[in-house]
C-alpha atoms as one frame of an Amber mdcrd trajectory, in Angstrom:
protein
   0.000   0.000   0.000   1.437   3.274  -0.948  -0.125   5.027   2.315   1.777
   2.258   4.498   5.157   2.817   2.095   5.384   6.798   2.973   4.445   6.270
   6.763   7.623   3.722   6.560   9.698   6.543   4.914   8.525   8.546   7.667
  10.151   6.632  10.555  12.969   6.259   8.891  13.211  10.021   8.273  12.546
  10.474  11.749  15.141   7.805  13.141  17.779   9.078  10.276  17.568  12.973
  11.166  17.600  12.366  15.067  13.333  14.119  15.681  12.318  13.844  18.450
   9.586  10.936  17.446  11.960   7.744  17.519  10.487   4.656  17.669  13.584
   3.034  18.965  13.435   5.361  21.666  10.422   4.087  23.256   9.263   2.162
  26.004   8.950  -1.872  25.014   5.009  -0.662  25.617   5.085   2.238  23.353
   6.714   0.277  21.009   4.326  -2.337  20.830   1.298  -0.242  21.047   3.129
   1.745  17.127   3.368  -1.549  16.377  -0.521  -2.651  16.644  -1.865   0.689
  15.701   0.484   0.497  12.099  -1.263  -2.896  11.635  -4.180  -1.326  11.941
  -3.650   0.956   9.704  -2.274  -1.326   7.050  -5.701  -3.408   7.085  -8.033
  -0.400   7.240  -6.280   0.952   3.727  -6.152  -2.461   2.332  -9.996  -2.078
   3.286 -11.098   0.927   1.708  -8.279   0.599  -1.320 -10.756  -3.150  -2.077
 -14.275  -1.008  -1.308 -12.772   1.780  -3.717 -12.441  -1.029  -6.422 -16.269
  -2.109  -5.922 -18.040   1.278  -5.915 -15.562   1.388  -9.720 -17.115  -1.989
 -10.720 -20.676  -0.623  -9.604 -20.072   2.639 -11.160 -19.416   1.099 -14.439
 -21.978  -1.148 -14.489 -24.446   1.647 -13.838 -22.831   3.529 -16.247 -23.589
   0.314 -18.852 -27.152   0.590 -17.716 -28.271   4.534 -17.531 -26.048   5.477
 -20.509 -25.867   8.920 -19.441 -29.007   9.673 -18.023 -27.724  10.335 -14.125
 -24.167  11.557 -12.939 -21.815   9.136 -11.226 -18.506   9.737  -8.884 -16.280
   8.040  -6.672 -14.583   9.471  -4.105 -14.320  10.018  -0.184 -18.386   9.983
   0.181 -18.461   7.314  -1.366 -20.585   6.394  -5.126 -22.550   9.454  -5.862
 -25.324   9.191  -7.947 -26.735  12.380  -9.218 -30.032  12.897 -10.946 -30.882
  16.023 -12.203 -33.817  17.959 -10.634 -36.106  18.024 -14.373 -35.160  14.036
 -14.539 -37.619  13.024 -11.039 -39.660  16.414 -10.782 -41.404  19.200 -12.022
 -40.646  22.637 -11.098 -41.295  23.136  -7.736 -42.860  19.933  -6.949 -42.289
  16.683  -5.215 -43.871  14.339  -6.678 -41.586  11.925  -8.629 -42.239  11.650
 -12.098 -43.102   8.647 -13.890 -40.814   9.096 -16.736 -38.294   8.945 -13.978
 -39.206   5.795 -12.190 -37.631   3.051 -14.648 -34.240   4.744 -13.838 -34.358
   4.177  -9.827 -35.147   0.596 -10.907 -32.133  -0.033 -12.243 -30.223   2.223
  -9.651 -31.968   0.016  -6.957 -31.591  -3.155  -8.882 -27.555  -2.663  -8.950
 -27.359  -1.816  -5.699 -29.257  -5.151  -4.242 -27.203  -7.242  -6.116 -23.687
  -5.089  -6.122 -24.171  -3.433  -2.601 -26.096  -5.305  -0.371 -24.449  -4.344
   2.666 -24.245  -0.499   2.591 -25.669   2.143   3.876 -27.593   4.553   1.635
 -27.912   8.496   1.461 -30.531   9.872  -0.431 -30.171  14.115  -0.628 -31.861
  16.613  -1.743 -30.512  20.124  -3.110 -31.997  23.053  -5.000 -30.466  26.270
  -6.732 -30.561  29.902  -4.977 -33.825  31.092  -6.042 -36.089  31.651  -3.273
 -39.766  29.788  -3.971 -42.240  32.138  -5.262 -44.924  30.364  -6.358 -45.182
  27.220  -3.989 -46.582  25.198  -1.551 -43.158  24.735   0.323 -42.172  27.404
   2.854 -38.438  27.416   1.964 -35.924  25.451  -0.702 -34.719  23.272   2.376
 -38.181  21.849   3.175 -38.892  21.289  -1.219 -35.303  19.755  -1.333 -36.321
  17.349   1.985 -39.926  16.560   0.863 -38.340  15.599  -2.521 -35.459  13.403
  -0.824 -37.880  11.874   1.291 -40.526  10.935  -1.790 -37.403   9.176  -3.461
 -36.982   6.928  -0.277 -40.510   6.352  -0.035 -40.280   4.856  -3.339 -36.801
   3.149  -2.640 -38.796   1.641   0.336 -42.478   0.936  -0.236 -42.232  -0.021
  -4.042 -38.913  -1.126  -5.115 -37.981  -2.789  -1.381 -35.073  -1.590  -0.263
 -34.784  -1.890   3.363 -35.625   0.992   5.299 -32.927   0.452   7.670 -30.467
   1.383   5.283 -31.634   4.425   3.786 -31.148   7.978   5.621 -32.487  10.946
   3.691 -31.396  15.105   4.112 -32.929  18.190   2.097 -29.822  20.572   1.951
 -31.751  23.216  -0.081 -29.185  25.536  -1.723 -26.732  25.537   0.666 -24.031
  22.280  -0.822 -23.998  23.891  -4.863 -22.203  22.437  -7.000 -21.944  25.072
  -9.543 -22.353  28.553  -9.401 -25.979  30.159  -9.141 -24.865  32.608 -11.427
 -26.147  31.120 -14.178 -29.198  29.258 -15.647 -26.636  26.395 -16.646 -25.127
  26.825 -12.930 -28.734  26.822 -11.177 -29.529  23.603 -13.270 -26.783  21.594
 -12.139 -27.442  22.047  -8.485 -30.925  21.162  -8.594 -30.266  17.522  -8.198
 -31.036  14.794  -6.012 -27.804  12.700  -4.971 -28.471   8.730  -3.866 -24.992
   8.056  -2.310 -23.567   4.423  -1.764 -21.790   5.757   1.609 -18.482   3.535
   2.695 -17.840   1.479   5.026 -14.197   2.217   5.561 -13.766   6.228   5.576
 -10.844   8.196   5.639 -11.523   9.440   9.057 -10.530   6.335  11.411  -7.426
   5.682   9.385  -6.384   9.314   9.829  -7.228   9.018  13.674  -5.340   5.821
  14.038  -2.282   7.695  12.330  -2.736  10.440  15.071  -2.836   8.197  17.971
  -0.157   6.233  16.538   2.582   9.317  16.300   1.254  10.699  19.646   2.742
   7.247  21.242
């Protein structure tokens, strides 16, 4: 693993330039305790390196099977799925489309058979422009209504399990583009299903801190 190879050029920078963080200066304890935590370590990346490599394989074969029609991305959150807002709604509304239903089949179908095992996001986002001439109150409470209709479908028609689903409205406040623009405003009306990880950055990072602070 390339993470484990530079942490390994690390101690020996440290034990080669006389730092103050010397392994072989330790207590036996000390010692042992770098010792467990760099195992650690070494299996967590080996972890997420192998659940990088699925979310790929799923992101191609989803690719294969929407030819175009959603966006797809790997990266720390995970697989993000990304359907643009005039894909599952109308303007202003909530109620998923039936034009749109075929393609959370498939996304649903993949994920079953490919996934399982993990946990599911399902998020809602909108542009800038304040609502006008709506029911909703607010873009947060259109962008949550519409995230939560998508897991009502996830759950009561396709049956995905409940337990695994979590849903958020963000409104306008995670763009992806700027709000500048009409092209800008379109791309961050979007709903996002995200195949969230199992083995995030985080834990490996705080094993790495606890493992220096020895």
């Amino acid at each position: 693993m390339r993470r484990l190879t530079v942490l390994l050029l690390l101690v020996t920078l440290f034990v080669t330039t006389g730092c103050a963080i010397n392994i072989y200066k330790k207590s036996p304890k000390a010692r042992a305790k770098i010792e467990e935590l760099s195992g650690e370590v070494a299996k967590l990346s080996e972890l997420r390196a192998r659940e990088r490599e699925d979310f790929e394989k799923i992101k191609r074969e989803l690719e294969k099977k929407l030819k175009g029609k959603v966006g797809l991305a790997v990266g720390e959150r995970g697989l993000v799925i990304t359907l643009a807002n005039n894909i599952l709604f109308d303007s202003g509304k909530a109620k998923i489309k039936e034009g749109a239903l075929p393609i959370l089949d498939k996304i649903v179908k993949v994920i079953k058979h490919r996934a399982p095992d993990k946990n599911i996001g399902v998020e809602g986002h909108t542009d800038n422009v304040p609502i006008k001439y709506s029911s909703w109150k607010s873009n947060r409470e259109l962008s949550t209504a519409r995230a939560n209709n998508v897991y009502h479908y996830l759950v009561d028609v396709t049956g995905f399990p409940p337990s695994k689903l979590t849903t958020i409205g963000y409104g306008q406040f995670r763009p992806i583009a700027s709000n500048n623009t009409a092209g800008g405003r379109a791309k961050n009306r979007r709903v996002e299903i995200v195949i969230l990880p199992q083995y995030p950055r985080r834990p490996i990072d705080e094993l790495e801190k606890e493992r220096w602070a020895k």
